[in-house]
C-alpha positions as CSV (number, residue, x, y, z in Angstrom):
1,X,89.1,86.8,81.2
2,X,92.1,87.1,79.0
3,X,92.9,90.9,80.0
4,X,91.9,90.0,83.7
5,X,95.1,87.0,83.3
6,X,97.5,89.4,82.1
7,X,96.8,92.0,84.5
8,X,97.7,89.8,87.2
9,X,100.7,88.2,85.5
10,X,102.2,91.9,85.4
11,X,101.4,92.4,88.6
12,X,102.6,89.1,89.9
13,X,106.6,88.2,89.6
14,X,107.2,84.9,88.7
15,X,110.1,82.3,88.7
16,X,112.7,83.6,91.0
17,X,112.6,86.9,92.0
18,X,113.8,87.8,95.3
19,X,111.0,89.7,97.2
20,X,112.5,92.2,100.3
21,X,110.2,94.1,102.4
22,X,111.3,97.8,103.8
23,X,111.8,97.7,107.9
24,X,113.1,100.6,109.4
25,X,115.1,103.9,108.9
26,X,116.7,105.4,106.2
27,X,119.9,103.7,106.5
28,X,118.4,100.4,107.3
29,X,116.2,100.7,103.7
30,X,119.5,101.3,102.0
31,X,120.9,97.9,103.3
32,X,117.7,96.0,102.0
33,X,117.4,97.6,99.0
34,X,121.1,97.3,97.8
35,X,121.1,93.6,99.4
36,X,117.8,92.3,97.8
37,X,119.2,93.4,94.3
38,X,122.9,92.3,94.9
39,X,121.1,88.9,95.6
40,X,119.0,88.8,92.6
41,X,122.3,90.0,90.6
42,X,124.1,86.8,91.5
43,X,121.2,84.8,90.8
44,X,120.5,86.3,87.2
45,X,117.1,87.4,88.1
46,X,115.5,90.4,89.7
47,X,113.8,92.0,93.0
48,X,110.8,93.5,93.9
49,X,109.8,95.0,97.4
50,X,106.7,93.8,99.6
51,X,105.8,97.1,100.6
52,X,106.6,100.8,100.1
53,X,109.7,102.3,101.1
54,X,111.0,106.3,101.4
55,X,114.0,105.8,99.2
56,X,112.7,107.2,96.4
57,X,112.1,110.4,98.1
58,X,115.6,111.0,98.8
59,X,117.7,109.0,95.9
60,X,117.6,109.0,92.3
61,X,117.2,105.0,91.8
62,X,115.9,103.5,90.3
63,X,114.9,101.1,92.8
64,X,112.7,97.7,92.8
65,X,109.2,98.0,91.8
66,X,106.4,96.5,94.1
67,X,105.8,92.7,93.9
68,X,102.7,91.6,92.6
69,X,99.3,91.4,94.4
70,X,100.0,87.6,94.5
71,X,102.3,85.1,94.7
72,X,104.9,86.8,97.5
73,X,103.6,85.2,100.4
74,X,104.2,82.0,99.1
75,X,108.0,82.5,98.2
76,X,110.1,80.9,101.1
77,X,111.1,83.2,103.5
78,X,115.0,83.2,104.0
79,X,116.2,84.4,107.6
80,X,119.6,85.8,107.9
81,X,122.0,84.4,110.8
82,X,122.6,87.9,111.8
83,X,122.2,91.0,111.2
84,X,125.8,92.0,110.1
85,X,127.0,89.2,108.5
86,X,127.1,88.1,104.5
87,X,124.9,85.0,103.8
88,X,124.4,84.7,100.0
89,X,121.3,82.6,100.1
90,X,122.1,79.6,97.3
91,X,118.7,80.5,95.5
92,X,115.8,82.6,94.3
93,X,112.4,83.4,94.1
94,X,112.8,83.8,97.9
95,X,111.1,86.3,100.7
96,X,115.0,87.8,102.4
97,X,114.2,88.6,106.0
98,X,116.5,90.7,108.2
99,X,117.8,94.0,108.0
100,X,121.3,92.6,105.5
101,X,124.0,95.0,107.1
102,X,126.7,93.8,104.9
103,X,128.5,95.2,101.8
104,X,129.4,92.1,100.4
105,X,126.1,91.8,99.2
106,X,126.3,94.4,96.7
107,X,129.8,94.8,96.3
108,X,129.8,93.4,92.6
109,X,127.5,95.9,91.7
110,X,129.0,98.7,93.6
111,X,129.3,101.0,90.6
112,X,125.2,100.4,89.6
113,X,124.4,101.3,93.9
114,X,126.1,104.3,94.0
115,X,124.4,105.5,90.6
116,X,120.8,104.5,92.7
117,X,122.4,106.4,95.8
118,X,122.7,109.8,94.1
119,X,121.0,112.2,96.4
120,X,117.7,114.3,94.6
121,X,117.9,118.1,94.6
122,X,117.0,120.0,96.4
123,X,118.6,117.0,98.8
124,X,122.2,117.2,97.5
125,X,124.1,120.3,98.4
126,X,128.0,119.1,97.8
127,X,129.7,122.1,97.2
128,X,129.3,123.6,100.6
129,X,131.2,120.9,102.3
130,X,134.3,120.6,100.1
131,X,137.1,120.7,102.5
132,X,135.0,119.8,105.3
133,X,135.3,116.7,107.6
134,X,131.5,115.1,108.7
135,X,130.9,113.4,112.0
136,X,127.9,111.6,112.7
137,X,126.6,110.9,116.6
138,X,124.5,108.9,117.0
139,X,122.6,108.1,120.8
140,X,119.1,108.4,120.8
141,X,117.5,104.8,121.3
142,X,121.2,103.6,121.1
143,X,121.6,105.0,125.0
144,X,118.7,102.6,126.1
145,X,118.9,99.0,127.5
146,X,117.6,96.8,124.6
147,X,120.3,98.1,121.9
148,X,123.4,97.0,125.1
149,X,124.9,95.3,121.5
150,X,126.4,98.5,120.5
151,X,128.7,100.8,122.3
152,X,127.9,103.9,122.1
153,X,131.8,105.7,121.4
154,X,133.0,108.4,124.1
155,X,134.1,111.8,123.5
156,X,137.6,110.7,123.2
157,X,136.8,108.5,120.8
158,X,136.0,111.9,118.6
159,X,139.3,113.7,119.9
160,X,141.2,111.3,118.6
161,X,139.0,111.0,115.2
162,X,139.2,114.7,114.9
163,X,143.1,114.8,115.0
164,X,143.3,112.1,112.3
165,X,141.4,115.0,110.2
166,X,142.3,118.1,110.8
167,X,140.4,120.6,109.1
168,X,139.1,124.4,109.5
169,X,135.4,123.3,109.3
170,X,133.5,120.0,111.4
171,X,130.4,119.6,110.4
172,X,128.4,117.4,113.1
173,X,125.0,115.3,112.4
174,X,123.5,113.8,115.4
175,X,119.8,113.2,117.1
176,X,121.1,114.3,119.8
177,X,122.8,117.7,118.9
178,X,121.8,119.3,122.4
179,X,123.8,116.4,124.4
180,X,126.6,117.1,121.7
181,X,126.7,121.1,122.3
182,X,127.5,120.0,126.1
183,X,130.5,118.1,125.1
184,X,133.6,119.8,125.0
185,X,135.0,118.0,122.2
186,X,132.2,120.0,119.8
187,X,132.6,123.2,121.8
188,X,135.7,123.4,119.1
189,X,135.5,126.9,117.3
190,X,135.2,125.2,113.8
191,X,132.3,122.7,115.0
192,X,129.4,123.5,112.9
193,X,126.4,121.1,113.3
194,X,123.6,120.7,111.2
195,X,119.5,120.4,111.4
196,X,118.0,119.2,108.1
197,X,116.1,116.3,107.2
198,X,118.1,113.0,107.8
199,X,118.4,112.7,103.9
200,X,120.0,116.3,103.5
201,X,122.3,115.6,106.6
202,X,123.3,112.3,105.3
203,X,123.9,114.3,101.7
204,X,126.2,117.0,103.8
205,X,128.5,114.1,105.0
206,X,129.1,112.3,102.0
207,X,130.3,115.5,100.3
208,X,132.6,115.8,103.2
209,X,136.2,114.9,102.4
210,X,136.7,112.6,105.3
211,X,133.5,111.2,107.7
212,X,133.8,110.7,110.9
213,X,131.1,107.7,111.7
214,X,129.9,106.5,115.2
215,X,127.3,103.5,115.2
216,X,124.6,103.1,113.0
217,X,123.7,102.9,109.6
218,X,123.3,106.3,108.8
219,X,126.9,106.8,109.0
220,X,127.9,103.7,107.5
221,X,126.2,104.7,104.2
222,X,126.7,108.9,104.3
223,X,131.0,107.0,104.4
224,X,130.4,104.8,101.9
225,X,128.3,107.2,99.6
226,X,131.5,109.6,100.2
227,X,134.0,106.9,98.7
228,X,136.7,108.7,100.6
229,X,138.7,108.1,104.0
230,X,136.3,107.5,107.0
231,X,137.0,105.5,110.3
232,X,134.6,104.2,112.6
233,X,134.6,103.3,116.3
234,X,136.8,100.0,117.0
235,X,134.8,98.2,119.9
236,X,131.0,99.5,118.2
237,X,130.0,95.4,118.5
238,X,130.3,94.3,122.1
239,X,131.2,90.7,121.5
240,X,129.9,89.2,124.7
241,X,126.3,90.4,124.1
242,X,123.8,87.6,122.4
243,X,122.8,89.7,119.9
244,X,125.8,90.1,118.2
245,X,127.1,86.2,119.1
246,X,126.6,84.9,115.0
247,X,127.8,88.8,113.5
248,X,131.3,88.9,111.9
249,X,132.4,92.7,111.9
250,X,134.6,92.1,108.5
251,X,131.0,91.8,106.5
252,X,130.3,95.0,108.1
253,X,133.2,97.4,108.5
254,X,133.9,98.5,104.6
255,X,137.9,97.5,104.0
256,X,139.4,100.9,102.9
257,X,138.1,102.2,106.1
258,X,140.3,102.4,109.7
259,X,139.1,101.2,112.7
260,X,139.6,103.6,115.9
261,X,139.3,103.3,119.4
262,X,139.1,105.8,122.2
263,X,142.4,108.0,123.3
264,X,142.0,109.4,126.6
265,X,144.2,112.4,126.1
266,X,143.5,115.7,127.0
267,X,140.9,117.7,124.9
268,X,143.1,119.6,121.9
């Protein structure tokens, strides 16, 4: 009985931790991960994660360990307002819900998240991309009806991106590198695109000197892993969409970054 109690007590958190559960991509498990444990920072206590994520296939970490067998369910789910937009919830031992697309939830530990974001090897492959400015496109689901809250940025949003860099080598990441071959703007002599795993192509633009982001969370985080310049497409949130009705882009849009809209110039 005794050994069957203390199994379960290491098992179980108690007190307040703050439990997270990993929903989506790679990008969005970064977000929950670095959110659950910026919570649990302010609150002097820790975080554990409901299920398994991939992160630890990709990133050094380390990262929360699983929560107990028992207890999470009955933690009191927390709902954030919206999905890009800093809520510190005023307590523990709490279940966060929501995806937590905000950097002012980690931003006190910002040092300790980009120590748990260092790329594994083979993953990290930096000194081929010295130099080098990274663009991420990203369309995929993004061009389909049910995500309308996000603009999709048009080619001249990259002209004008690309002449804020200028640079001998481009190195484009997209899901959609086919639709991007077809665009002029890429048809550039020192476009280069790449076709690893999303973690290796994340790894290539943040060892780019500048990034070049689009929408979507895999740029935001291969621009804020680089912790160099990077802008990002100006009109991303379409503000007259429900969706985004309770978001406020300053929680999301990192502030050493430059917004950018489209410039309908002819191609370079």
């Amino acid at each position: 009985m005794h050994t069957t109690t203390l199994f379960i007590a290491i098992l179980t958190p108690v007190g307040g931790v703050v439990r997270f559960t990993y929903e989506g991509r790679l990008g969005n498990e970064m977000f929950e991960a670095a959110a659950a444990i910026g919570v649990a920072t302010a609150h002097n206590t820790t975080a554990c994660a409901t299920n398994a994520g991939s992160l630890s296939d990709v990133f050094v970490g380390p990262f929360p360990p699983r929560c107990g067998m028992f207890g999470w369910m009955t933690a009191e789910a927390v709902k954030e307002v919206a999905y890009a937009r800093f809520t510190m919830p005023s307590r523990s031992n709490i279940r966060l819900q929501g995806y937590r697309q905000s950097w002012r939830y980690f931003e006190t530990i910002a040092p300790k998240v980009r120590e748990m974001f260092q790329f594994r090897r083979p993953v990290a492959r930096s000194s081929l991309f010295r130099g080098a400015v990274g663009i991420h496109v990203r369309r995929g689901d993004y061009t389909q009806a049910q995500h309308g809250h996000l603009r999709i940025p048009p080619t001249t949003y990259f002209e004008h991106a690309m002449r804020q860099y200028p640079a001998e080598r481009y190195y484009v990441a997209s899901d959609d590198t086919e639709w991007c071959k077809r665009q002029a703007v890429f048809k550039d002599p020192r476009v280069r695109f790449l076709n690893g795993t999303p973690a290796r192509d994340m790894a290539a633009l943040a060892a780019c000197d500048h990034v070049i982001q689009s929408i979507g969370t895999f740029g935001w985080w291969a621009a804020w892993l680089s912790n160099r310049t990077s802008v990002y497409y100006r009109d991303m949130f379409d503000p007259g969409h429900p969706t985004n009705r309770m978001i406020v882009p300053a929680d999301y849009f990192y502030p050493p970054w430059t917004a950018l809209g489209p410039q309908p110039t002819k191609y370079m």
